[in-house]
C-alpha positions in Angstrom: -64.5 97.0 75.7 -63.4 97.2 79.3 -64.5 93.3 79.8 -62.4 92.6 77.2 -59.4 94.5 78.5 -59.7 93.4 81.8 -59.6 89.8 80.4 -56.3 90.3 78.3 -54.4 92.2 81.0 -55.4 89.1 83.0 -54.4 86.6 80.7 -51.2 88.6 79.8 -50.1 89.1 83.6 -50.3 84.9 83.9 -48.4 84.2 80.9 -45.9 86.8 81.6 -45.4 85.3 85.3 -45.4 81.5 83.1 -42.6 83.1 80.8 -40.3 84.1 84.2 -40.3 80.8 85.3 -39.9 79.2 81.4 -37.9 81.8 79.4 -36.4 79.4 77.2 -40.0 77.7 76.2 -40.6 79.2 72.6 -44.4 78.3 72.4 -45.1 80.0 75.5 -43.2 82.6 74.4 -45.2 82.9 71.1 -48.7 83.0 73.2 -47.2 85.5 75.4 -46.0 87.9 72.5 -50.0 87.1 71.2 -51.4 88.2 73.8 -49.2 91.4 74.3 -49.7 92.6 70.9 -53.5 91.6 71.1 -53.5 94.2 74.3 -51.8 96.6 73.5 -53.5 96.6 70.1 -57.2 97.4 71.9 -56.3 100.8 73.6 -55.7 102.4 70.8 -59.3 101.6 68.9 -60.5 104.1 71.9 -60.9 107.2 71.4 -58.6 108.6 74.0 -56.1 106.1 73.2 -55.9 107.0 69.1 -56.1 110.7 69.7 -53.1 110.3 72.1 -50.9 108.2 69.4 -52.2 110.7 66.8 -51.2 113.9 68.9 -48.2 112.4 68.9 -47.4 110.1 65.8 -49.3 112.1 63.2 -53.1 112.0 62.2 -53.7 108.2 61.0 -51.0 107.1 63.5 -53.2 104.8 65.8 -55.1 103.0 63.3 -52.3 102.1 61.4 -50.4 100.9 64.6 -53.6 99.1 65.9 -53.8 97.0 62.8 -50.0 95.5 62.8 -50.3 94.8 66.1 -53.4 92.6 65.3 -51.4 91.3 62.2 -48.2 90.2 64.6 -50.9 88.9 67.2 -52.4 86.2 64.8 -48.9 85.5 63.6 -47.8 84.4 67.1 -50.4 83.1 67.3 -49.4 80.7 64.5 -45.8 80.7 65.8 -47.6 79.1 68.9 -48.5 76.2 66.9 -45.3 75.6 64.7 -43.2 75.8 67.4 -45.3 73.2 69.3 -45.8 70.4 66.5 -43.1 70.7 63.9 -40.0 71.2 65.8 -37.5 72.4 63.4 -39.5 72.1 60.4 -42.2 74.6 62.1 -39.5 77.3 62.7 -38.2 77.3 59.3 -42.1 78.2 58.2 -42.4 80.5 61.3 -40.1 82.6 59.4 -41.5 82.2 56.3 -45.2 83.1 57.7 -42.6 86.0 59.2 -41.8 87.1 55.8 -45.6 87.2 54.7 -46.7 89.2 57.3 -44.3 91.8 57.2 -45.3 91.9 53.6 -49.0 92.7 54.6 -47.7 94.6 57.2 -45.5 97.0 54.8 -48.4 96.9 52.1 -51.1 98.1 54.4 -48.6 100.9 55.4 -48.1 102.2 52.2 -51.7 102.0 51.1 -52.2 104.4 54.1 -49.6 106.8 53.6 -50.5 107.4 50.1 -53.8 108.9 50.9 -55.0 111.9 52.7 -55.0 112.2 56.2 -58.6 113.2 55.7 -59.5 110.2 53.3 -58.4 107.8 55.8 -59.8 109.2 59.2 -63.0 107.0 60.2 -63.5 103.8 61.3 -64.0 100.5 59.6 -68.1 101.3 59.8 -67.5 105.1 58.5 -64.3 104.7 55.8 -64.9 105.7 52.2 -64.0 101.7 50.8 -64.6 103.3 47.2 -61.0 104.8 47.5 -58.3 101.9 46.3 -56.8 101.9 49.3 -58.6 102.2 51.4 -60.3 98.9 50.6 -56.9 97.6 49.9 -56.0 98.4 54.0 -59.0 97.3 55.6 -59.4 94.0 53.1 -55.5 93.0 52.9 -55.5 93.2 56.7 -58.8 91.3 57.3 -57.7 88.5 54.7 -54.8 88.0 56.4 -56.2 87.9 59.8 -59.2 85.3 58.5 -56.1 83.0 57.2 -54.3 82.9 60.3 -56.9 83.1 62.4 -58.3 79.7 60.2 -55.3 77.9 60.3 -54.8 78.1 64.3 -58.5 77.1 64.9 -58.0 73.9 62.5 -54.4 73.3 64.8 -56.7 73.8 68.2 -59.5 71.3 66.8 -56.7 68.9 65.9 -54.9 69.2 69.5 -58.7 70.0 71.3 -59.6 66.0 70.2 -56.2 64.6 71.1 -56.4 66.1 74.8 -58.1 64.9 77.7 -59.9 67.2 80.3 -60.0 70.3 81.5 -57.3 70.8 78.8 -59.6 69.8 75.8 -62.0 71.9 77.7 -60.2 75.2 76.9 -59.0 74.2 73.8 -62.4 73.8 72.4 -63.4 77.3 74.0 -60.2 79.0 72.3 -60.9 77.0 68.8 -64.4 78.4 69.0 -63.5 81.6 69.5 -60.9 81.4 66.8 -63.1 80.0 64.2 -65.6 82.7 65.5 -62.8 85.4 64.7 -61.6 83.9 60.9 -65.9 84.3 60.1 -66.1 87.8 61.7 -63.0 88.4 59.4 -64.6 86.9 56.3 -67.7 89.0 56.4 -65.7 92.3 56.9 -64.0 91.2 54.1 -67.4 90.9 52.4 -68.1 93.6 53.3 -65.6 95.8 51.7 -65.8 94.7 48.8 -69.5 95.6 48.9 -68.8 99.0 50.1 -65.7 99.2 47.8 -68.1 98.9 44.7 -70.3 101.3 45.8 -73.3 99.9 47.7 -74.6 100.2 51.2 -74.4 98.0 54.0 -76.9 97.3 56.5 -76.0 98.7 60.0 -77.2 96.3 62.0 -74.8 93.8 59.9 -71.7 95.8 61.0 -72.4 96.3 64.3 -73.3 92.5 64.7 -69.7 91.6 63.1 -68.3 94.0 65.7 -70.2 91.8 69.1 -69.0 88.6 67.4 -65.7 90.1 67.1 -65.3 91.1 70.5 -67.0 87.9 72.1 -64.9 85.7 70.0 -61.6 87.7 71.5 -63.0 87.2 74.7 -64.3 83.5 74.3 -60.7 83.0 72.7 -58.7 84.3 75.8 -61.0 82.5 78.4 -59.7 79.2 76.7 -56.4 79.5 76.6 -56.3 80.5 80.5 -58.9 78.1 81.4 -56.7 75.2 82.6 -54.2 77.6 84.1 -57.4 79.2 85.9 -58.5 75.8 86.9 -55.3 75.1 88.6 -55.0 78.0 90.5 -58.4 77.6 92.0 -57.8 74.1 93.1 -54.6 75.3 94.6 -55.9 78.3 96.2 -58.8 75.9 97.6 -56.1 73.7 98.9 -54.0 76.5 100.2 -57.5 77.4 102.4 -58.1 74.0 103.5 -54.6 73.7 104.7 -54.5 76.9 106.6 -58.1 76.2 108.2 -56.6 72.6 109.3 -53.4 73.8 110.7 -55.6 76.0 112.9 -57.7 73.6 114.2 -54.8 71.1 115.2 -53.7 73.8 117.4 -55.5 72.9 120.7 -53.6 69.3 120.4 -50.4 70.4 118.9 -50.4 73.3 121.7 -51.4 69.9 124.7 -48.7 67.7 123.2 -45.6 69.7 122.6 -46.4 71.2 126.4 -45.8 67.6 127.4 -42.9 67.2 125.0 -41.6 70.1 123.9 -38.7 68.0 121.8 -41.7 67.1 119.3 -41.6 70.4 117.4 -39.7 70.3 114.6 -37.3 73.3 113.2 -39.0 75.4 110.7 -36.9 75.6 107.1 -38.0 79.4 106.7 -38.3 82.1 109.1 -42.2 82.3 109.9 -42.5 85.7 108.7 -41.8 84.5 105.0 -43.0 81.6 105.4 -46.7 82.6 107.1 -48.7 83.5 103.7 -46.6 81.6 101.1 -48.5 78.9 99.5 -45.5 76.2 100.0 -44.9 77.6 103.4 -48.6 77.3 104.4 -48.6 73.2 102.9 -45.1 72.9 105.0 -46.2 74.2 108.1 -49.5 71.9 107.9 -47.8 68.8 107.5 -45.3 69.4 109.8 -47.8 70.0 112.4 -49.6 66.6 111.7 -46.0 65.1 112.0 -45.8 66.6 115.4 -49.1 65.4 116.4 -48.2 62.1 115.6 -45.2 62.1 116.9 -46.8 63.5 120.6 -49.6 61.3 120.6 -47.1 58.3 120.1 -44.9 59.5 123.3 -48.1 60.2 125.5 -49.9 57.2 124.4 -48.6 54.8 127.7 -49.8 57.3 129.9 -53.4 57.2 128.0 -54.4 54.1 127.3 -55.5 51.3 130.2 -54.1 47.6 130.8 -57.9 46.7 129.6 -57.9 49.0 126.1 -54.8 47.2 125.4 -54.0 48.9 121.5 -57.2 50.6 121.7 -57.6 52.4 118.0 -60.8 53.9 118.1 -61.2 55.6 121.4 -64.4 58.6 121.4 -62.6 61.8 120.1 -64.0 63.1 123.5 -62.6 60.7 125.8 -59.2 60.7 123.6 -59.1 64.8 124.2 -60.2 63.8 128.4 -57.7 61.3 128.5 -54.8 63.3 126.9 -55.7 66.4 129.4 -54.8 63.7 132.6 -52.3 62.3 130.7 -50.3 65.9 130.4 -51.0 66.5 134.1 -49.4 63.0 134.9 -46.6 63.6 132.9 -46.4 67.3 134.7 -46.2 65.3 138.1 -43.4 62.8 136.8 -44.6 59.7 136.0 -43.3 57.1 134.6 -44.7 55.4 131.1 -46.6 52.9 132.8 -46.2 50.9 129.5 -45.1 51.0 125.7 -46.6 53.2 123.4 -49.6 52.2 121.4 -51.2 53.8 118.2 -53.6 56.5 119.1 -56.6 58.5 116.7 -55.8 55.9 113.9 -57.6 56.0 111.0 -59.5 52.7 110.0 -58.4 53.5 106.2 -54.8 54.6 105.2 -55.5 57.6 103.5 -54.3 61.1 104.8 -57.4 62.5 104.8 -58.9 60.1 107.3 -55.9 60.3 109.4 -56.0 64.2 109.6 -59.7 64.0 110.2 -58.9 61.9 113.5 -56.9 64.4 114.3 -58.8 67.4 113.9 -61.9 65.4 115.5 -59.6 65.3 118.8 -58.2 68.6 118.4 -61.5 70.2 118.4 -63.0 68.1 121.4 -60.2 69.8 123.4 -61.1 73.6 122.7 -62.7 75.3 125.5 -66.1 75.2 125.1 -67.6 79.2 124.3 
């Protein structure tokens, strides 16, 4: 129960952040109300939580409260879906499926309130489902949850094969898990109506519903964050690679912008805010390779020989040796001997290559330890 807990507030806190930066996108807002009402529904099937809303709300209280919020969580759930593929014709059934779940929603209420507080204390496993309503609460509420929860795992097959990865990746996790669910639902339906006419049910049955349910919930909510998840990772890997990058440029930046101090370029942001921000850490990065560049171009006449002539591919090591005479030249007044020539090139014209040159240089001039 924790796990599962610890997953929704997770998956909640991202799509509330999502929602802040989108408030006007209705299917996000619809997966966001889901997964609100799905956590806030789980605290009170604890003990501590129910007794709380009970103290409070009246014996009965938390139950009742538990199970609309799971009826309003599969229905935006299913809002989700309209909203995303129907346009206007999906929000004129998003309030008809509005309509059928308040229905449930008031019918379960009043099948509770017309029995004894005593009658309807228990859990699903431990209810007496030979009293009307009883049966009538637990089954109305499960047969709803099986049809929504049905429907939205056909609509996340549907988009699942349409998408490409990771996308169809977590939509085949979530429409597992929702097809999981609807099942789980089915058999507690099964089950009441077993109980309801008087015979037994095996324990180990209900406490096997119970895992499935709570892996299913859990299997559901890993889907629908996965690509979100996925994203973040790579852009928390990137963030890392930039930061350990800018660092080991330093030696060079630090040689070149001695020599020419007009290379370093005005930050846009105070460094204090700008130090541990993700866009500030990618800014800072490329504007130190810019300066590089840029310092390596200006020094280059006092670095290369008349017999290199545009020497590319000079030995990182002689590069850094060259560029430390080179600094002290320049210190002395020197003229540029000559124009400026490319220096540290890559062979290919990709970034990466480039930066590697860089770095390669960068680290040859450290002091050795």
């Amino acid at each position: 129960m924790q796990l599962l807990l610890l997953g929704l507030a997770a998956a909640v806190v991202w799509k509330l952040y999502q929602l802040t930066r989108s408030p006007h996108d209705a299917p996000l807002r619809s997966v966001t109300l889901c997964l609100v009402c799905a956590a806030l529904s789980y605290p009170l099937a604890m003990p501590g939580g129910a007794s709380g809303v009970d103290t409070v709300a009246g014996h009965g209280a938390a139950k009742l409260l538990q199970n609309v919020l799971l009826l309003l969580t599969v229905y935006f759930l299913m809002c989700f879906y309209l909203y995303s593929a129907d346009g206007r014709t999906g929000r004129r059934r998003a309030r008809w499926e509005a309509l059928v779940v308040a229905g449930v929603a008031v019918a379960i209420t009043v099948a509770a309130e017309t029995v004894p507080h005593s009658v309807f204390a228990g859990s699903f496993s431990t209810a007496d489902m030979t009293v009307p309503q009883i049966a009538f609460f637990y089954g109305g509420a499960g047969l709803y949850l099986m049809y929504a929860l049905g429907m939205a795992g056909w609509w996340t097959r549907r988009y699942a094969r349409m998408s490409r990865r990771p996308h169809s990746t977590g939509l085949w996790m979530a429409a597992v898990g929702l097809d999981a669910m609807a099942v789980a639902c089915a058999v507690r339906a099964v089950i009441v109506v077993i109980r309801w006419a008087g015979r037994t049910v095996p324990q180990p049955l209900m406490e096997g519903v119970a895992v499935l349910l709570m892996v299913s919930i859990l299997l559901f909510v890993a889907g629908i964050t996965y690509s979100g998840a996925r994203a973040r990772i790579a852009s928390t890997r990137l963030w890392l690679r930039h930061r350990r990058d800018h660092r080991r440029l330093a030696p060079l930046w630090r040689l070149l912008s001695e020599a020419y101090p007009e290379i370093v370029l005005r930050p846009a942001s105070p460094a204090t805010r700008d130090r541990w921000r993700a866009r500030g850490v990618h800014r800072r990065y490329h504007r130190r390779i810019v300066e590089c560049r840029d310092g390596l171009v200006d020094i280059s006449p006092y670095v290369v020989d008349e017999e290199d002539g545009a020497l590319l591919d000079l030995d990182s090591a002689e590069l850094a040796g060259r560029l430390r005479e080179a600094v002290a030249r320049i210190g002395q007044g020197d003229p540029a001997p000559r124009r400026a020539v490319p220096l540290a090139m890559a062979l290919g014209s990709d970034r990466k290559s480039d930066v590697r040159q860089l770095i390669a240089v960068s680290d040859a001039l450290r002091p050795a330890a």
